[in-house]
C-alpha positions as CSV (number, residue, x, y, z in Angstrom):
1,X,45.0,-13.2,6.0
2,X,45.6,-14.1,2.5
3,X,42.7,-12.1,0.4
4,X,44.1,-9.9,-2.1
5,X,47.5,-11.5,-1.2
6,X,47.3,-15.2,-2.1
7,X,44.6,-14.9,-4.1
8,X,42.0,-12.4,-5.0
9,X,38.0,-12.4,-5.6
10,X,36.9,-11.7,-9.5
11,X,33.0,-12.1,-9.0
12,X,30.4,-13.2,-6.2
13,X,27.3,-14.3,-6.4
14,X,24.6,-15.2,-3.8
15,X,20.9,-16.3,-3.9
16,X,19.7,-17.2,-0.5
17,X,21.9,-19.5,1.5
18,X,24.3,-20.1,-1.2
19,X,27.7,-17.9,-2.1
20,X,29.7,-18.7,-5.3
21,X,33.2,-16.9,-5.3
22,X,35.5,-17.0,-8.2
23,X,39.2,-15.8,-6.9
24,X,42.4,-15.7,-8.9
25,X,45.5,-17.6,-7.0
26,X,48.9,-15.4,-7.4
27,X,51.1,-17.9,-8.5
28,X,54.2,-15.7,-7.6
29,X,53.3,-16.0,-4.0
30,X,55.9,-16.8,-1.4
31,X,53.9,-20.0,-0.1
32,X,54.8,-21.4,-3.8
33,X,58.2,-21.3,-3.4
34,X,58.1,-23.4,-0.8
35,X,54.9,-25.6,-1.7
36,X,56.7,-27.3,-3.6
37,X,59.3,-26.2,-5.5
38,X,58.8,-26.9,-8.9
39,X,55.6,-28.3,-8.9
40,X,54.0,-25.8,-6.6
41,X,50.2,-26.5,-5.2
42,X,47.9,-24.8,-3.0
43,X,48.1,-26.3,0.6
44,X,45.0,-27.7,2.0
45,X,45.5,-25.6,5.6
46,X,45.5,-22.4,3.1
47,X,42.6,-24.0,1.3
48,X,40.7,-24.2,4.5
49,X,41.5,-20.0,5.4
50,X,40.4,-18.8,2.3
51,X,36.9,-20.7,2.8
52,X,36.8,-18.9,6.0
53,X,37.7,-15.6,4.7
54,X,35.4,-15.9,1.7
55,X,32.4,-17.1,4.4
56,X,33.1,-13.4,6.3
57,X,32.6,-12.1,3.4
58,X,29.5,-13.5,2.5
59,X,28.3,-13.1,5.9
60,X,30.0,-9.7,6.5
61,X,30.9,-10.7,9.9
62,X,34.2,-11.6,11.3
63,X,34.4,-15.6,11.6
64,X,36.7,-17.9,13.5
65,X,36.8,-21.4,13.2
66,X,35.7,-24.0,15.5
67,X,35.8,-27.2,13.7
68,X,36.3,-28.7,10.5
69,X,35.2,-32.4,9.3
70,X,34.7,-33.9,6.3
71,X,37.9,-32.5,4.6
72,X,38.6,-34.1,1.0
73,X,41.2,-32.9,-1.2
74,X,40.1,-34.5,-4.1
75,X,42.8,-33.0,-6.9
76,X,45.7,-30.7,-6.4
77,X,45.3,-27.2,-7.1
78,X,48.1,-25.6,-9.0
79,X,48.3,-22.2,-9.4
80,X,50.2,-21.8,-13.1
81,X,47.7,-24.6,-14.3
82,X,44.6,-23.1,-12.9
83,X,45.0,-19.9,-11.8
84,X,41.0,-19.3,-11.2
85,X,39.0,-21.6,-8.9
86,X,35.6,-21.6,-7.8
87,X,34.4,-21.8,-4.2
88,X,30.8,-22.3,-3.5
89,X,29.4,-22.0,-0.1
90,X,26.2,-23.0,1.4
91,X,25.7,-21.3,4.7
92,X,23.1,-22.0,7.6
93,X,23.1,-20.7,11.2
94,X,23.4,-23.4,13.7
95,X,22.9,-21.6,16.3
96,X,23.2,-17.5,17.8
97,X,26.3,-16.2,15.8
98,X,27.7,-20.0,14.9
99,X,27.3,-21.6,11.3
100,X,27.7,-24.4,9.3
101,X,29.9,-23.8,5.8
102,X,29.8,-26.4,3.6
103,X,32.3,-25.8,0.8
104,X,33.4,-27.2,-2.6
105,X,36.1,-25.7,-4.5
106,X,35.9,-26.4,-8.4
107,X,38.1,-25.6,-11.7
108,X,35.9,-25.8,-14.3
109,X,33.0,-28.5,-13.7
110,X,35.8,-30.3,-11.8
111,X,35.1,-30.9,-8.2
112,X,39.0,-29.8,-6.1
113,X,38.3,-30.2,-2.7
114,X,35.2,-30.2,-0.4
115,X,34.9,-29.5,3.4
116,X,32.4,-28.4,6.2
117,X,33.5,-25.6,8.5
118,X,32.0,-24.6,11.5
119,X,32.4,-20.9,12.1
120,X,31.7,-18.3,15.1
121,X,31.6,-14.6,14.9
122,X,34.0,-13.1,16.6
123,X,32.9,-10.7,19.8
124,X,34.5,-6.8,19.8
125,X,35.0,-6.0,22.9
């Protein structure tokens, strides 16, 4: 929904269960302009999708999510003051096709936001 839109991925990394992505926010985007005028920062609901779009990535599986706890936005994120965040995910499967993202989102050694996601592939039919 809003990779290579609202932001796009510069480099992954991943060594086992853990995925480290570092994405570049567009700071012309449309939700700027409205979030907030002026001083403009990356809403937390948009926060949340990208985790889940960077998790499908990692995974290569088309998630949806079920449930997320533990949701702390810590410091805004403003995309003219820093442009290029860091999100690192540690994955494990809970269960057949259902798992557990734990994510922090940095700037620099500087811990953003941090959440737990519960995702589930989605079935083709």
């Amino acid at each position: 929904m809003f990779l290579n839109d609202l932001y796009h991925i510069i480099s992954k990394e991943s060594l086992e269960e853990v995925h480290v992505f570092t994405v570049r926010l567009n700071p012309e985007h449309r939700i700027y302009g409205a979030h907030f005028p002026g001083n403009p920062i990356t809403p937390g609901a948009c926060l949340l999708e990208m985790s889940r779009e960077l998790a499908s990535v990692a995974l290569d599986k088309e998630l949806i999510l079920e449930k997320a706890d533990n949701v702390k936005f810590l410091k805004g994120i403003h995309p003219g003051e820093n442009p290029i965040i860091v999100f690192r995910l540690q994955v494990t499967v809970l269960e057949d096709r259902t798992w557990k993202v734990r994510t922090e989102i940095l700037e620099g050694e500087t811990l953003m936001t941090r959440m737990n996601l519960c995702l589930k592939e989605t079935i083709s039919v």
